[in-house]
N, CA, C and O atoms as CSV, one atom per row, in Angstrom:
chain,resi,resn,atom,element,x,y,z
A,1,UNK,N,N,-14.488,35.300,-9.778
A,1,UNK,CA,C,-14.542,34.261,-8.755
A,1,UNK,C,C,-14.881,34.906,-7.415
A,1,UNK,O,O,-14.454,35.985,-7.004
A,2,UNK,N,N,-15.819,33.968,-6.728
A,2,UNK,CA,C,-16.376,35.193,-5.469
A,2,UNK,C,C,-15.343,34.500,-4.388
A,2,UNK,O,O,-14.697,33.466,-4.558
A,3,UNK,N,N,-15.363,35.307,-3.294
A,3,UNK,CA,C,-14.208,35.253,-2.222
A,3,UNK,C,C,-15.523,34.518,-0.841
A,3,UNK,O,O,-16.621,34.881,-0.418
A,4,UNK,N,N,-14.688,33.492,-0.602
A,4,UNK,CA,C,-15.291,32.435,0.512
A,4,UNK,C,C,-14.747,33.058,1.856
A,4,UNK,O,O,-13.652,33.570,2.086
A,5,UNK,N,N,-16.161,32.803,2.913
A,5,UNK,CA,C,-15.855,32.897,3.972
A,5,UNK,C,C,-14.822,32.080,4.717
A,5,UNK,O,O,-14.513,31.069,4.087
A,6,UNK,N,N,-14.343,32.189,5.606
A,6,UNK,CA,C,-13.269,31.484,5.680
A,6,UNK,C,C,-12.821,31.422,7.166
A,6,UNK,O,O,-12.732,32.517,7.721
A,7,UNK,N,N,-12.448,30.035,8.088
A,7,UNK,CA,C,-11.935,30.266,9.620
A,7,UNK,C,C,-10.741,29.562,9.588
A,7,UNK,O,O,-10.780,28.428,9.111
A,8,UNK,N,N,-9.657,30.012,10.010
A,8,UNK,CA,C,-8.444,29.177,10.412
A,8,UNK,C,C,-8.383,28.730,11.707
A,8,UNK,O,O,-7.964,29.409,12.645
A,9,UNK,N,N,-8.854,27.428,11.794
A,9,UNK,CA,C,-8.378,26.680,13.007
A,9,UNK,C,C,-6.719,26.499,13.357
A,9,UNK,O,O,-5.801,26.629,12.547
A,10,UNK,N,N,-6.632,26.227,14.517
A,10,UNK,CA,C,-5.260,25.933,14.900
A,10,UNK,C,C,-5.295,25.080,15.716
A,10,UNK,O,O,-6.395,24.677,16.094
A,11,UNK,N,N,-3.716,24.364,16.415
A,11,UNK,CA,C,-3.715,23.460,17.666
A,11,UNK,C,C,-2.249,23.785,17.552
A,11,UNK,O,O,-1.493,23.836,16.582
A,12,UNK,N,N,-2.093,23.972,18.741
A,12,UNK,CA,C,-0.414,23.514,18.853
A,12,UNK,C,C,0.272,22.118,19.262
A,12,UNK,O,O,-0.295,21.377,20.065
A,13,UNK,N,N,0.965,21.930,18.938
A,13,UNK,CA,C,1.647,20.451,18.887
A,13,UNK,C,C,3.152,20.118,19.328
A,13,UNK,O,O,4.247,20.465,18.884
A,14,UNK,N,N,2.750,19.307,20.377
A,14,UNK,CA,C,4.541,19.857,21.531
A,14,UNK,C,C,5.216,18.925,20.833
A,14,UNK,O,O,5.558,17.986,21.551
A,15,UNK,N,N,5.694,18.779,19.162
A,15,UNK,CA,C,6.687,18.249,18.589
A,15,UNK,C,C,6.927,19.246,17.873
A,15,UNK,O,O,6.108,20.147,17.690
A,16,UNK,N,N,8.451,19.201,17.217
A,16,UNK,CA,C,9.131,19.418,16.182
A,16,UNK,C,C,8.065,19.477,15.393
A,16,UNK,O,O,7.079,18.742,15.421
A,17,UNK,N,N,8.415,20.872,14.297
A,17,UNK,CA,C,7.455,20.935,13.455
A,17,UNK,C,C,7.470,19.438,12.647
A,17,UNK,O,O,6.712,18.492,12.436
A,18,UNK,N,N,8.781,19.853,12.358
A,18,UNK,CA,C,9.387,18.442,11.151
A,18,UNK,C,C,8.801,17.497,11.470
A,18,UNK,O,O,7.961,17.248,10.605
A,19,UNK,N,N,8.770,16.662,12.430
A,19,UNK,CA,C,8.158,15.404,13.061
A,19,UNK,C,C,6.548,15.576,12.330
A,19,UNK,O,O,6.102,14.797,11.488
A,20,UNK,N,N,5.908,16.644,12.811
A,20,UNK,CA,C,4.452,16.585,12.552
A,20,UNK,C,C,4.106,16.545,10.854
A,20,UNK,O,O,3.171,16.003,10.264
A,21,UNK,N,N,5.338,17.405,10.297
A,21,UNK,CA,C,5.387,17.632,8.637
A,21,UNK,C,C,5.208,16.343,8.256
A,21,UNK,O,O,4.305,15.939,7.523
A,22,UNK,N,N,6.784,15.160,9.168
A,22,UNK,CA,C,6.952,14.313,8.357
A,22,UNK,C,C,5.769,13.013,8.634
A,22,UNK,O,O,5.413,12.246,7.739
A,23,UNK,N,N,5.370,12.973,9.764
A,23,UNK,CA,C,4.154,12.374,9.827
A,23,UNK,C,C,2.811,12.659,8.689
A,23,UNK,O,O,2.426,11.899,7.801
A,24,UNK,N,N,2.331,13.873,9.023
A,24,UNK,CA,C,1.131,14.382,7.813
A,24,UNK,C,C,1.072,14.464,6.843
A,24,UNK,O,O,0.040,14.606,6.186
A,25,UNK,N,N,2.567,14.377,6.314
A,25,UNK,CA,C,2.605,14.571,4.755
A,25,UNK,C,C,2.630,13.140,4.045
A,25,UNK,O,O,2.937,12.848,2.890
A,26,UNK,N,N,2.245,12.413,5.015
A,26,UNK,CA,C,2.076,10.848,4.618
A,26,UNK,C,C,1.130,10.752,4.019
A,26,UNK,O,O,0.333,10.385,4.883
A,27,UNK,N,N,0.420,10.839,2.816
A,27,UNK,CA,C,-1.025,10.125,2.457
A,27,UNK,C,C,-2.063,8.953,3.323
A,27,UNK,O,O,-3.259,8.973,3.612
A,28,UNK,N,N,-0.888,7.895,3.574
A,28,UNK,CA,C,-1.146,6.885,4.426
A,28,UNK,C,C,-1.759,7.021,5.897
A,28,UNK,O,O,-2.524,6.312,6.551
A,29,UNK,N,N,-1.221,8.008,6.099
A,29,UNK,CA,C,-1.064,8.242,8.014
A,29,UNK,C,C,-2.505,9.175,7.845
A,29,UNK,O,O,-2.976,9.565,8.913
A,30,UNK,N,N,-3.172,9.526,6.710
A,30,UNK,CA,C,-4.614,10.652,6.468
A,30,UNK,C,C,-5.440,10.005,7.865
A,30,UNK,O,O,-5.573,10.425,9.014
A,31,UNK,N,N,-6.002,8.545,7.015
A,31,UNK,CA,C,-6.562,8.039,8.280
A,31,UNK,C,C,-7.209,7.768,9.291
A,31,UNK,O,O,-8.392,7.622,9.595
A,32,UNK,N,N,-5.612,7.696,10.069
A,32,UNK,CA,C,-5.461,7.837,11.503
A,32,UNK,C,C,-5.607,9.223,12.234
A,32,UNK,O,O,-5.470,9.426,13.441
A,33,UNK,N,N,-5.903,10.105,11.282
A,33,UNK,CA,C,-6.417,11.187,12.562
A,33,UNK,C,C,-7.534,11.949,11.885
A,33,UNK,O,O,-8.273,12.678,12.548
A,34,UNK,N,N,-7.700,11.771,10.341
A,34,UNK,CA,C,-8.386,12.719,9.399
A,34,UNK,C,C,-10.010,11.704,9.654
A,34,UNK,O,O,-10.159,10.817,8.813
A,35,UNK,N,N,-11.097,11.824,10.693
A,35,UNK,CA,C,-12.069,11.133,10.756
A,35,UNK,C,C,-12.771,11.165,8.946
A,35,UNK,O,O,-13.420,10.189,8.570
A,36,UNK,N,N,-12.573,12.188,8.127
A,36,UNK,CA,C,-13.746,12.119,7.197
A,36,UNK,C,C,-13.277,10.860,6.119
A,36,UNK,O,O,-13.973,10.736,5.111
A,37,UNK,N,N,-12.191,9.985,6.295
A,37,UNK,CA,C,-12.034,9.096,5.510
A,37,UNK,C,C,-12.033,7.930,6.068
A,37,UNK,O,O,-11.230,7.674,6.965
A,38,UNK,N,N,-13.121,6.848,5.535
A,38,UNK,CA,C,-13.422,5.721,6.459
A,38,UNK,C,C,-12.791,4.364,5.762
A,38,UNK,O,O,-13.171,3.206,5.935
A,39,UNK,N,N,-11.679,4.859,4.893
A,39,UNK,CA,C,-11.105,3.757,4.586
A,39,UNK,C,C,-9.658,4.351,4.226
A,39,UNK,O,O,-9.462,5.533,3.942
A,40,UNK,N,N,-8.300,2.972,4.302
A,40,UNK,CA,C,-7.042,3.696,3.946
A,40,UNK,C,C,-7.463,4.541,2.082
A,40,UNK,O,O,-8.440,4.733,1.359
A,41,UNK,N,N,-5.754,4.820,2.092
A,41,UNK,CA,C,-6.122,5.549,0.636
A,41,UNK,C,C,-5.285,4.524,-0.079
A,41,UNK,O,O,-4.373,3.865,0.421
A,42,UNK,N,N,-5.852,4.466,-1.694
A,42,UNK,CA,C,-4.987,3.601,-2.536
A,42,UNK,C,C,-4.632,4.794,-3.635
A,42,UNK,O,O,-5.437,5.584,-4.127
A,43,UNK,N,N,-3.570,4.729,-3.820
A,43,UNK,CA,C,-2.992,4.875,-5.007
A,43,UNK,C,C,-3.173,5.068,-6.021
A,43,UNK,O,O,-3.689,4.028,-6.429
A,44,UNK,N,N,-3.071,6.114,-7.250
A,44,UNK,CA,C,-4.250,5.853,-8.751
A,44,UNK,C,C,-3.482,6.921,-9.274
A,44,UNK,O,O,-3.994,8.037,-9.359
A,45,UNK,N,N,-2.267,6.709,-9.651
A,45,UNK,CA,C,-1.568,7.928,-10.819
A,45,UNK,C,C,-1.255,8.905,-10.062
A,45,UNK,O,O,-0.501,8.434,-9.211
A,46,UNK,N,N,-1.413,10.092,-9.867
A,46,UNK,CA,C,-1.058,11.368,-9.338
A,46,UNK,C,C,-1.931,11.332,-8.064
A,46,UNK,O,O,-1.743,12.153,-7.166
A,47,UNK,N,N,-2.677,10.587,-8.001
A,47,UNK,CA,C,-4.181,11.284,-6.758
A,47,UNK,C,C,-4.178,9.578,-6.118
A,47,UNK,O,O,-3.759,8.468,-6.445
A,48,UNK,N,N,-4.864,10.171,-5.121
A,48,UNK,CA,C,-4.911,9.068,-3.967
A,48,UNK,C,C,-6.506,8.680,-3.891
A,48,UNK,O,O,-7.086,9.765,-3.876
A,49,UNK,N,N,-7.530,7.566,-3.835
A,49,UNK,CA,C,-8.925,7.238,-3.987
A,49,UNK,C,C,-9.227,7.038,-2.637
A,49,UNK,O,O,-8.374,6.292,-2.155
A,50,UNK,N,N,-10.182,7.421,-1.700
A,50,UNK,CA,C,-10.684,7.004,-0.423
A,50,UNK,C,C,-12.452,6.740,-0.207
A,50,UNK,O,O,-13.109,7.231,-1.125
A,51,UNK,N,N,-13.127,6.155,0.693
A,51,UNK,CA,C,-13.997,6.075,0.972
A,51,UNK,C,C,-14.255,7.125,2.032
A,51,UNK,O,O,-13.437,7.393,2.912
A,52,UNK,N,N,-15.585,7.775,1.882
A,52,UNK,CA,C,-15.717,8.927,3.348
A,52,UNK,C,C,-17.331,8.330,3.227
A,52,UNK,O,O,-17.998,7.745,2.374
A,53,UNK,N,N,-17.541,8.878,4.696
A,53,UNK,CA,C,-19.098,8.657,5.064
A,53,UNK,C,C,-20.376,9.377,3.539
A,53,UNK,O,O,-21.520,9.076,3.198
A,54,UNK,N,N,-19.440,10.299,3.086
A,54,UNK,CA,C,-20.411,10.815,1.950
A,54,UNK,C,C,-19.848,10.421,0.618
A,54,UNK,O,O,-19.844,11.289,-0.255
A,55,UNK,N,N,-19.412,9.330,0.365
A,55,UNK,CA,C,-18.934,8.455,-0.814
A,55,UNK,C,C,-17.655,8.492,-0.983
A,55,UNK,O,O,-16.945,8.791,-0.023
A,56,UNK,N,N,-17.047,8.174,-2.332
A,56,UNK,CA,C,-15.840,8.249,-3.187
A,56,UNK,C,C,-15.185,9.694,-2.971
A,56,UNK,O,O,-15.917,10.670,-3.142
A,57,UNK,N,N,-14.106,9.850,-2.675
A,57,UNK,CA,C,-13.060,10.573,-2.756
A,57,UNK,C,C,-12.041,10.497,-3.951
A,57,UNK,O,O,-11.895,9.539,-4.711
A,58,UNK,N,N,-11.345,11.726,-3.972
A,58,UNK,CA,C,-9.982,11.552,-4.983
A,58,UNK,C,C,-9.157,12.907,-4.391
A,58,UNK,O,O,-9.475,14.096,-4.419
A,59,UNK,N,N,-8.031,12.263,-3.874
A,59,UNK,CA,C,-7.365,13.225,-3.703
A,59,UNK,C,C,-5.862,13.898,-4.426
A,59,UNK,O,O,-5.338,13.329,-5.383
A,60,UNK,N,N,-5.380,14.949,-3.924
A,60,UNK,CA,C,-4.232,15.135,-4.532
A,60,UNK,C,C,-3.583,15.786,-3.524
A,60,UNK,O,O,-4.257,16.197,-2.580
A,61,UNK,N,N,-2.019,16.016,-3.549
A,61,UNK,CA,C,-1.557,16.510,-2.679
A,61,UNK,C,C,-0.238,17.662,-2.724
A,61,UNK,O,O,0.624,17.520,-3.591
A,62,UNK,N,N,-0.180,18.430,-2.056
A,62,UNK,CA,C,0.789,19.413,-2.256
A,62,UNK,C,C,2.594,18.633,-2.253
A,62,UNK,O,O,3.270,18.370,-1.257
A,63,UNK,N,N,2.872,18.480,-3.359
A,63,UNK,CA,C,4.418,17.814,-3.197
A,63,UNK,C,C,5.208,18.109,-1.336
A,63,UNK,O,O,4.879,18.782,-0.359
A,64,UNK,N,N,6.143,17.332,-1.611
A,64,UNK,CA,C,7.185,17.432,-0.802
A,64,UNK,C,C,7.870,18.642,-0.676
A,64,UNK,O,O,8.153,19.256,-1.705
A,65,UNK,N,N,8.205,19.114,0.488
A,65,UNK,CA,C,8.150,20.806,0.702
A,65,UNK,C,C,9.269,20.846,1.740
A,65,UNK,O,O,9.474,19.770,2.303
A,66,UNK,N,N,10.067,21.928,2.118
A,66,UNK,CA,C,11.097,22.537,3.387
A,66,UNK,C,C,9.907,23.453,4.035
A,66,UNK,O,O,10.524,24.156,4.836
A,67,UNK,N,N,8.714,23.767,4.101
A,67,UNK,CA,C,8.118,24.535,3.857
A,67,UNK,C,C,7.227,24.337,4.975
A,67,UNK,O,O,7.138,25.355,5.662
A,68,UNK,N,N,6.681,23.563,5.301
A,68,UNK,CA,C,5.719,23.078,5.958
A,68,UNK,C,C,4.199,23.024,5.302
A,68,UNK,O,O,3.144,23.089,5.932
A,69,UNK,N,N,4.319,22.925,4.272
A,69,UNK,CA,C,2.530,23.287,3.583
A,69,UNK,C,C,2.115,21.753,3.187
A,69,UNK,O,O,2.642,21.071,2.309
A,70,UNK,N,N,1.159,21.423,3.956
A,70,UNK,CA,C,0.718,20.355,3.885
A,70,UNK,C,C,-0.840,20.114,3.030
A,70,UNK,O,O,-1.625,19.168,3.084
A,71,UNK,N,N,-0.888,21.498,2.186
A,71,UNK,CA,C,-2.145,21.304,1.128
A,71,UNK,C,C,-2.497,20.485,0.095
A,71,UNK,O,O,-1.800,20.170,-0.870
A,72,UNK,N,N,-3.756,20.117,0.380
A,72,UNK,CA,C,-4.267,19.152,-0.490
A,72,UNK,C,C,-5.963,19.361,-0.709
A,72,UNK,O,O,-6.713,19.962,0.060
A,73,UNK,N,N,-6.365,18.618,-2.107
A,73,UNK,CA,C,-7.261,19.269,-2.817
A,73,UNK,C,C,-8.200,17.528,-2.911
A,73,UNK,O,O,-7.732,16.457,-3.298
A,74,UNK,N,N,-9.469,17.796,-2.451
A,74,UNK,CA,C,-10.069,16.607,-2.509
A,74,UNK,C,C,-11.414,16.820,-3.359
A,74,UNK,O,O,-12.116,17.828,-3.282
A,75,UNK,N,N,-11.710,15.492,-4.343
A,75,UNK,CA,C,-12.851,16.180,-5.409
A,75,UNK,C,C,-13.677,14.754,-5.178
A,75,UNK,O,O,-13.354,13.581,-5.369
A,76,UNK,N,N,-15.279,15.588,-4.522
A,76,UNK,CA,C,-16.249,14.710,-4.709
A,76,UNK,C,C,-16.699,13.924,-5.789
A,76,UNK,O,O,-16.542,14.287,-6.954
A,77,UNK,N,N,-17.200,12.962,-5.499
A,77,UNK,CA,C,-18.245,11.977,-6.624
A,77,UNK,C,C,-18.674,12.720,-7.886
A,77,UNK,O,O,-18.616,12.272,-9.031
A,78,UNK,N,N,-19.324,14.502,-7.325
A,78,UNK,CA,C,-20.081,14.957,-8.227
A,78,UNK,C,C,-18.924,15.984,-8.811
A,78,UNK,O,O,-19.274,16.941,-9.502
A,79,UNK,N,N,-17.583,15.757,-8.516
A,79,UNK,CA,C,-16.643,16.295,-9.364
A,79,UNK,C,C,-16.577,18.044,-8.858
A,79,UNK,O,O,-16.194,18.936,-9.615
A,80,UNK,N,N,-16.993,18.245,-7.570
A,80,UNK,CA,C,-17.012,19.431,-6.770
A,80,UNK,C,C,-15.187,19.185,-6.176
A,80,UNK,O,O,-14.902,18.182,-5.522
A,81,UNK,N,N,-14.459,19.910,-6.418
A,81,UNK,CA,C,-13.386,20.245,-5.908
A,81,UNK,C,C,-13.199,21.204,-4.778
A,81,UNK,O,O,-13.558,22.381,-4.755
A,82,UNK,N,N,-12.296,20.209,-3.403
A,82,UNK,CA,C,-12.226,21.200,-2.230
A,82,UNK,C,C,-10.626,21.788,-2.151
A,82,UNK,O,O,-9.740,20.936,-2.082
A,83,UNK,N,N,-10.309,22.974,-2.158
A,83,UNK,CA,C,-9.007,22.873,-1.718
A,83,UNK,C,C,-9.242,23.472,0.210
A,83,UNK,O,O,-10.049,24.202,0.787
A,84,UNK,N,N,-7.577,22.354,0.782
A,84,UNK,CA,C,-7.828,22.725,1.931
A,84,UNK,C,C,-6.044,23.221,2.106
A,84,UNK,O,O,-5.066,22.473,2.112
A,85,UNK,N,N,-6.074,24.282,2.198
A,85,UNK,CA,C,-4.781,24.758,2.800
A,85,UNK,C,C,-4.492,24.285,4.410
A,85,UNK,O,O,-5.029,24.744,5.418
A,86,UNK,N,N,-3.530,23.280,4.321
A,86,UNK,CA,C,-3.149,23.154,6.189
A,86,UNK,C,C,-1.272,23.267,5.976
A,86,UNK,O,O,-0.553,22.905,5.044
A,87,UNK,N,N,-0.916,24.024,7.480
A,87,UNK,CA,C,0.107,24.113,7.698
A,87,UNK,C,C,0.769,23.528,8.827
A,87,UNK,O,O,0.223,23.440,9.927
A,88,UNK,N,N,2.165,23.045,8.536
A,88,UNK,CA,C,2.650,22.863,10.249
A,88,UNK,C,C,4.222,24.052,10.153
A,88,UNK,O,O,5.193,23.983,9.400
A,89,UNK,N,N,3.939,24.921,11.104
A,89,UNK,CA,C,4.927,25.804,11.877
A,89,UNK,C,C,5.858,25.726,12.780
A,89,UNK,O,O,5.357,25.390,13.852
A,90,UNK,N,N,7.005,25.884,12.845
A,90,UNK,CA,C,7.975,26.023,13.857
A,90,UNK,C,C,7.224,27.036,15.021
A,90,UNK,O,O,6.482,27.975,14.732
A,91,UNK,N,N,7.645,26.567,16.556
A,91,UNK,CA,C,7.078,27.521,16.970
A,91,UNK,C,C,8.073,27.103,18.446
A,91,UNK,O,O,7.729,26.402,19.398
A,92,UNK,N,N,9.454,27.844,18.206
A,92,UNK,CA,C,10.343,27.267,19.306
A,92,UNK,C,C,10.565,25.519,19.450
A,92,UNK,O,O,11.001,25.083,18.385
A,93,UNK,N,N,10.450,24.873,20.072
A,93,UNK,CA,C,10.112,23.720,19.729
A,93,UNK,C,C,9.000,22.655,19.391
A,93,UNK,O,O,9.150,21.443,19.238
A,94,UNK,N,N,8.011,23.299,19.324
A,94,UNK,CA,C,6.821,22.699,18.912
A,94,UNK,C,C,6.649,23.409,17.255
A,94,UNK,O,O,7.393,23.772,16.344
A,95,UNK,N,N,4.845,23.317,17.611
A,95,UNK,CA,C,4.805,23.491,16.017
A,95,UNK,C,C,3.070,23.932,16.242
A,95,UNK,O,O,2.218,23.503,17.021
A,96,UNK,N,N,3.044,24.798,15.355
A,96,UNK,CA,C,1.498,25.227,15.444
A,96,UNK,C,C,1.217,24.614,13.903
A,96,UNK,O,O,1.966,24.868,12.959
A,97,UNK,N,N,-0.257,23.571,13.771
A,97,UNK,CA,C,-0.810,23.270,12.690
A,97,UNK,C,C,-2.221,24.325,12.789
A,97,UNK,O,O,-2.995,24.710,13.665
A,98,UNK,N,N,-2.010,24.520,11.271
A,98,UNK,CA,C,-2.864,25.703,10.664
A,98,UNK,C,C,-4.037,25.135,9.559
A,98,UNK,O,O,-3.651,24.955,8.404
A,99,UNK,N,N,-5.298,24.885,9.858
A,99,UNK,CA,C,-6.202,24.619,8.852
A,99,UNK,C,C,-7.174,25.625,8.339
A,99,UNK,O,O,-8.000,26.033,9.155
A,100,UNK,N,N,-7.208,26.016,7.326
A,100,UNK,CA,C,-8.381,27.149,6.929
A,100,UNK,C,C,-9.501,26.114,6.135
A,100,UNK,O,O,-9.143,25.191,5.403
A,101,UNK,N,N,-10.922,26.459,6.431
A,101,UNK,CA,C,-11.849,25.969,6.248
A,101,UNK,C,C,-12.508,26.790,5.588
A,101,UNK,O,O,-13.080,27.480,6.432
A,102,UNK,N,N,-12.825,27.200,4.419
A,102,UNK,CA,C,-13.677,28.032,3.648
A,102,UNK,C,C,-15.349,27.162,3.703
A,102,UNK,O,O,-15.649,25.969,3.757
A,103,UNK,N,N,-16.170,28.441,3.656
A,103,UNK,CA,C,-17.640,27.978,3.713
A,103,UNK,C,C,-17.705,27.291,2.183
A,103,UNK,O,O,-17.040,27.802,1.282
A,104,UNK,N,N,-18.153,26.654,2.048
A,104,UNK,CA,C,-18.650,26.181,0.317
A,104,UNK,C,C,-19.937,27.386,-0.114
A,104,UNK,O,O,-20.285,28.304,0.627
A,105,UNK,N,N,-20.336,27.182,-1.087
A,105,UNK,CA,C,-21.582,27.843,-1.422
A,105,UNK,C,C,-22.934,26.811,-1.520
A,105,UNK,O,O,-23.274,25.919,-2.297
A,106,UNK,N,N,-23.339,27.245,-0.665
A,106,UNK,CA,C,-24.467,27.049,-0.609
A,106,UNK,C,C,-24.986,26.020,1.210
A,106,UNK,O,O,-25.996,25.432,1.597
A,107,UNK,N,N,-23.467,26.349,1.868
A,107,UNK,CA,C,-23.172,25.854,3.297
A,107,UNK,C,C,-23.749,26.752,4.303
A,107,UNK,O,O,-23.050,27.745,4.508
A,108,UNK,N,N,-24.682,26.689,4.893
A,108,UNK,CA,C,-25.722,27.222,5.595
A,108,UNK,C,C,-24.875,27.418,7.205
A,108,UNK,O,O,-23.956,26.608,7.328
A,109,UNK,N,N,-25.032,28.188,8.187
A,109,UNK,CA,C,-24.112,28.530,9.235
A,109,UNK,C,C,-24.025,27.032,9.989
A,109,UNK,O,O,-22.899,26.632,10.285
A,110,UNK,N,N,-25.385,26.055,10.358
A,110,UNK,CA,C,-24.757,24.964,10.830
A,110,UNK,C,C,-23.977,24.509,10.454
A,110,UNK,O,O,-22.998,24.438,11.197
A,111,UNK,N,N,-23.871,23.884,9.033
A,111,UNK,CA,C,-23.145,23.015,8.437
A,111,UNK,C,C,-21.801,23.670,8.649
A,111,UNK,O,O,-21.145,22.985,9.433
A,112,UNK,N,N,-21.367,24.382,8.378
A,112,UNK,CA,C,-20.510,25.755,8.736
A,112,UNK,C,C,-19.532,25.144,10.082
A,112,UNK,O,O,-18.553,24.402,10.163
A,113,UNK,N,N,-20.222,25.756,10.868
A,113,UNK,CA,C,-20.120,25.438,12.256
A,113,UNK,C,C,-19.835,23.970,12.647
A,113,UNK,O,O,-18.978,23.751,13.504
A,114,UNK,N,N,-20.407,23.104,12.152
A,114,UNK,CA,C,-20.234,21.814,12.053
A,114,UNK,C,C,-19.237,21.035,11.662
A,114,UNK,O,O,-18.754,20.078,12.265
A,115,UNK,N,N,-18.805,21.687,10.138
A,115,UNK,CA,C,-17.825,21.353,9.652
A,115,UNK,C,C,-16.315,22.043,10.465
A,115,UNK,O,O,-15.301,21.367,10.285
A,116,UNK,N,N,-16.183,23.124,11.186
A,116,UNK,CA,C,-15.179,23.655,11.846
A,116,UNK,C,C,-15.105,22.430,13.459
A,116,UNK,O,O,-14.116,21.947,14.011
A,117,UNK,N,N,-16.120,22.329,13.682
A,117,UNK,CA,C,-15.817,21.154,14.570
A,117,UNK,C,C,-15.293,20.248,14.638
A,117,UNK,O,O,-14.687,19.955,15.669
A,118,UNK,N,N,-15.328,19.261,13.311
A,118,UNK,CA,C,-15.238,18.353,12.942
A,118,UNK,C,C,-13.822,18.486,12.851
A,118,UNK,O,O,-13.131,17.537,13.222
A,119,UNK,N,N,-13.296,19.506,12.419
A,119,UNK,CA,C,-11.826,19.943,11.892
A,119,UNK,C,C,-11.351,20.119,13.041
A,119,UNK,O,O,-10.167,19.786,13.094
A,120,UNK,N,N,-11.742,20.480,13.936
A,120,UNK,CA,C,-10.748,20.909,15.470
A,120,UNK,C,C,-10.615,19.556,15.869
A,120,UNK,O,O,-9.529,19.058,16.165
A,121,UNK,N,N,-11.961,18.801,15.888
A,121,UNK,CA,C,-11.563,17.213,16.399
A,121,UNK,C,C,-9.940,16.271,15.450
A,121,UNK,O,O,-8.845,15.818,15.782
A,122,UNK,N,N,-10.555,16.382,14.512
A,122,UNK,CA,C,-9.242,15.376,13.604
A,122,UNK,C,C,-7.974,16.226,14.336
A,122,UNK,O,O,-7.125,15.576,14.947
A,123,UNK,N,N,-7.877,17.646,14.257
A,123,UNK,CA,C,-6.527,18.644,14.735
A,123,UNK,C,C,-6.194,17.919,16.209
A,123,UNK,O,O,-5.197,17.235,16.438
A,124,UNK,N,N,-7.309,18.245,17.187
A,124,UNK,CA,C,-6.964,17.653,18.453
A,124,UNK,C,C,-6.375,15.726,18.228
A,124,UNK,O,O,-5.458,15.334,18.950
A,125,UNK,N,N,-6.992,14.791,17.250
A,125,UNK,CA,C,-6.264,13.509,17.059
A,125,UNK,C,C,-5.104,13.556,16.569
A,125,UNK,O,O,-4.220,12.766,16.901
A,126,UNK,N,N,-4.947,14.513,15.688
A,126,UNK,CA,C,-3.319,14.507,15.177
A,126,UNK,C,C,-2.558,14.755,16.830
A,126,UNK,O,O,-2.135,13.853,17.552
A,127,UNK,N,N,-2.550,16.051,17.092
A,127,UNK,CA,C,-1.818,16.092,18.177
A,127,UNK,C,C,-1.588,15.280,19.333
A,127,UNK,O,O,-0.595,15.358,20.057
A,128,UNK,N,N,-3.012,14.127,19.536
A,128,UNK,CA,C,-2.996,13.328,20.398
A,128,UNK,C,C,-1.856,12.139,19.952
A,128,UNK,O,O,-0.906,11.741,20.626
A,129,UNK,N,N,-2.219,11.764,18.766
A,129,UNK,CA,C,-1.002,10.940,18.347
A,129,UNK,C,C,0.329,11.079,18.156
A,129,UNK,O,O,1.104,10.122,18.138
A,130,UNK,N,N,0.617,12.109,18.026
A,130,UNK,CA,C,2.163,13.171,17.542
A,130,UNK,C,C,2.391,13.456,19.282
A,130,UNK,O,O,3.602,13.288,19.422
A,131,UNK,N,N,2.009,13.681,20.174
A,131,UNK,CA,C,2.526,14.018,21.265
A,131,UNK,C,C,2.678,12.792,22.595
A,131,UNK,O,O,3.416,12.785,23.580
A,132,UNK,N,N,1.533,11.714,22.071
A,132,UNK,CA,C,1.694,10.566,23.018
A,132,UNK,C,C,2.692,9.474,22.214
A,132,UNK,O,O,2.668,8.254,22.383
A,133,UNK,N,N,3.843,10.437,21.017
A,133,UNK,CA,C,4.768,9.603,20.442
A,133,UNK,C,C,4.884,8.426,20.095
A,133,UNK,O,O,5.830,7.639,20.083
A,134,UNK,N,N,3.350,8.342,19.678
A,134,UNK,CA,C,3.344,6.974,19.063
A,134,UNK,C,C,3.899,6.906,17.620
A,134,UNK,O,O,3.992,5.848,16.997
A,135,UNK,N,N,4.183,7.859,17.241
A,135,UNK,CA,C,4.598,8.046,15.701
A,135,UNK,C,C,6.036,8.452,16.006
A,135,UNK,O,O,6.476,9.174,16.901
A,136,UNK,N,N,6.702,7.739,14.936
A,136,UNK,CA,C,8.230,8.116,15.459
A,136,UNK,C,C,8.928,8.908,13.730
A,136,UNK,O,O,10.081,9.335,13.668
């Protein structure tokens, strides 16, 4: 198995980790800050079904944790499986969220680059929502 390039984004988040855990680890709450899904998620056995700008989704998700690991594994239309490791951290009283973004194969440096953007934006909406306490 070949080893993917790989960037860990971050944001810090002036809540309780817990707060941000217990918010994100919502399937439901994806959403509201995760732009690549343009519809809620429904339900379907173990995995969750969504609409994104580039079709059908299926997701799955890292159980309920003390842990803070908020990983989850999403598999395209064409049955291409993504895993995305994200974390939320204690960090005194806030909380640093941790996303690693591996290149896919055959992801050219824009797309690359593009896709890390895209990821800092949804990071910066989580925190916008988690810190203007609209989520309780």
């Amino acid at each position: 198995m070949a080893t993917h390039e790989a960037r860990t984004l971050q944001i810090s988040i002036g809540r309780n980790w817990r707060d941000v855990y217990d918010y994100a680890s919502v399937p439901e709450h994806l959403p509201e800050w995760a732009s690549g899904l343009t519809s809620g998620l429904q339900k379907s056995g173990d995995e969750w079904l969504a609409d994104s700008p580039s079709g059908k989704l299926r997701l799955r998700f890292a159980p309920d944790n003390k842990f803070g690991v908020l990983d989850h594994w999403v598999t395209t239309e064409t049955g291409e499986e993504v895993y995305i490791p994200l974390r939320a951290v204690a960090n005194g009283d806030s909380c640093e969220v941790t996303f690693t973004l591996f290149r896919l194969p055959g992801m050219d440096d824009e797309k690359f680059t593009a896709d890390a953007a895209w990821v800092k934006r949804d990071l910066q909406k989580l925190k916008d929502l988690l810190e203007a306490q609209l989520i309780e």
